[in-house]
C-alpha positions as CSV (number, residue, x, y, z in Angstrom):
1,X,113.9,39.9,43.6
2,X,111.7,37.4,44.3
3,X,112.7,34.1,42.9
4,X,109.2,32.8,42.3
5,X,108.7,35.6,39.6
6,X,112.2,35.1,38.3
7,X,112.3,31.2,38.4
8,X,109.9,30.9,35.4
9,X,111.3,33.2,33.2
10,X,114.7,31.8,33.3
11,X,112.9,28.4,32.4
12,X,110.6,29.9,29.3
13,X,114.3,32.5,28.0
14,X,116.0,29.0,28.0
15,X,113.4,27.0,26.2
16,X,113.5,30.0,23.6
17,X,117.0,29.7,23.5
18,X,117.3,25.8,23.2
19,X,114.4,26.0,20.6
20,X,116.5,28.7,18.5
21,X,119.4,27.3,18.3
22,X,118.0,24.0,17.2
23,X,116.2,25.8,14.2
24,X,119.5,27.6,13.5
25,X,121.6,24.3,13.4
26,X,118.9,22.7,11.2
27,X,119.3,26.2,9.1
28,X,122.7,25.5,8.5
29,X,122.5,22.1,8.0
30,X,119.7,22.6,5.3
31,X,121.5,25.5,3.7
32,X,125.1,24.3,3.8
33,X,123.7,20.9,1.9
34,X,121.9,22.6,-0.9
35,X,125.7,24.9,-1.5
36,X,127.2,22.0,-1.7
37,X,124.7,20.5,-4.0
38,X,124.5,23.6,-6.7
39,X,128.3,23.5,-6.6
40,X,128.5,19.9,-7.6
41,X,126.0,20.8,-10.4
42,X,128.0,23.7,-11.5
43,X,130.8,21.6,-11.7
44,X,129.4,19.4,-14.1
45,X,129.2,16.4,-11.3
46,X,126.9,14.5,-10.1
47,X,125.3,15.8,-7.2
48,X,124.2,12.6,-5.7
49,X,127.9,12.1,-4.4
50,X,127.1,14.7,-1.7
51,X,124.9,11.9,-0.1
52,X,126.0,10.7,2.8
53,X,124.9,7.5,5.4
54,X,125.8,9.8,8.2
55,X,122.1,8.9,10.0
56,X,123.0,5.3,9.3
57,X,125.7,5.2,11.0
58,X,124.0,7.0,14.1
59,X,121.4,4.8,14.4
60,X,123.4,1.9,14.1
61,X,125.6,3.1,17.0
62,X,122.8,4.5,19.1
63,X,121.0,1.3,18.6
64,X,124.1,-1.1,19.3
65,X,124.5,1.2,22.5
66,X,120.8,1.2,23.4
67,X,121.3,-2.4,23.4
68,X,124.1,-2.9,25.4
69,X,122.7,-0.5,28.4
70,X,119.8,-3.6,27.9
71,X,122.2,-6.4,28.6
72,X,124.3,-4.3,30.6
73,X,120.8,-3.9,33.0
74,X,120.2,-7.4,32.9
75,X,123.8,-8.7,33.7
76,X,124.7,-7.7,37.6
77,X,127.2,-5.9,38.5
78,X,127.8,-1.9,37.6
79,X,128.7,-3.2,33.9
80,X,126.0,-0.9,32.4
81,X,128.1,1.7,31.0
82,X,130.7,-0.8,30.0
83,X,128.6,-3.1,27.8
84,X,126.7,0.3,26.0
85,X,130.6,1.4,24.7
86,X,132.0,-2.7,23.5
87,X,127.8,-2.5,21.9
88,X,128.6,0.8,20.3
89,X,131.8,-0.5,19.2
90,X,130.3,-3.4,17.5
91,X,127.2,-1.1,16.0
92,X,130.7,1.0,14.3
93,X,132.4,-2.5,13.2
94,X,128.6,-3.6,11.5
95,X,128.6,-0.2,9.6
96,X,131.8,-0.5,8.3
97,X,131.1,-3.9,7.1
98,X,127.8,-2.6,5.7
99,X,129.9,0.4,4.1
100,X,132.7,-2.0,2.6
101,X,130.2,-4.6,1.1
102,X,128.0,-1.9,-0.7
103,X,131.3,-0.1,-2.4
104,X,132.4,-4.2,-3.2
105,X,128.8,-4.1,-5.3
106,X,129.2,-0.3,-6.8
């Protein structure tokens, strides 16, 4: 075969794939919440306790890593990597304060 022909759709059967199992995951996602939510109700519960801070959390960790790949850059040395993990690390320990200090109020 001739791998000019063949190159490109290999490329577009893998964006199809990427781009469907994306929708499935959100799918799930989507679905799986509102189960969870009509069996709170059922139960007589509120169904607000099915909230979670789960994006919080991942922003505060990608942002604390984001940051330290920014000091890591401008420190010299290899330390990059290094400094994005202790960042990370930090972005989890700010969280958790944030987490204990809003169940201290509630």
């Amino acid at each position: 075969m001739n791998n000019q022909v063949v190159s490109p759709f290999f490329f577009v059967l893998l964006v199809v794939l990427v781009l469907l199992t994306i929708f499935g995951m959100v799918y799930l996602y989507i679905t799986s919440k509102t189960k969870e939510r009509l069996a709170l109700i059922e139960k007589g519960m509120d169904p607000n306790l099915a909230k979670s801070d789960f994006w919080v959390q991942v922003g505060i960790i990608g942002g604390g890593a984001a940051l330290g790949l920014i000091a890591g850059d401008i420190m010299p040395g290899k330390y990059g990597p290094l400094v994005a993990i202790i960042f990370a690390g930090a972005g989890l320990v700010v969280y958790n304060m944030m987490r204990k200090s809003n169940a201290r109020r509630n």
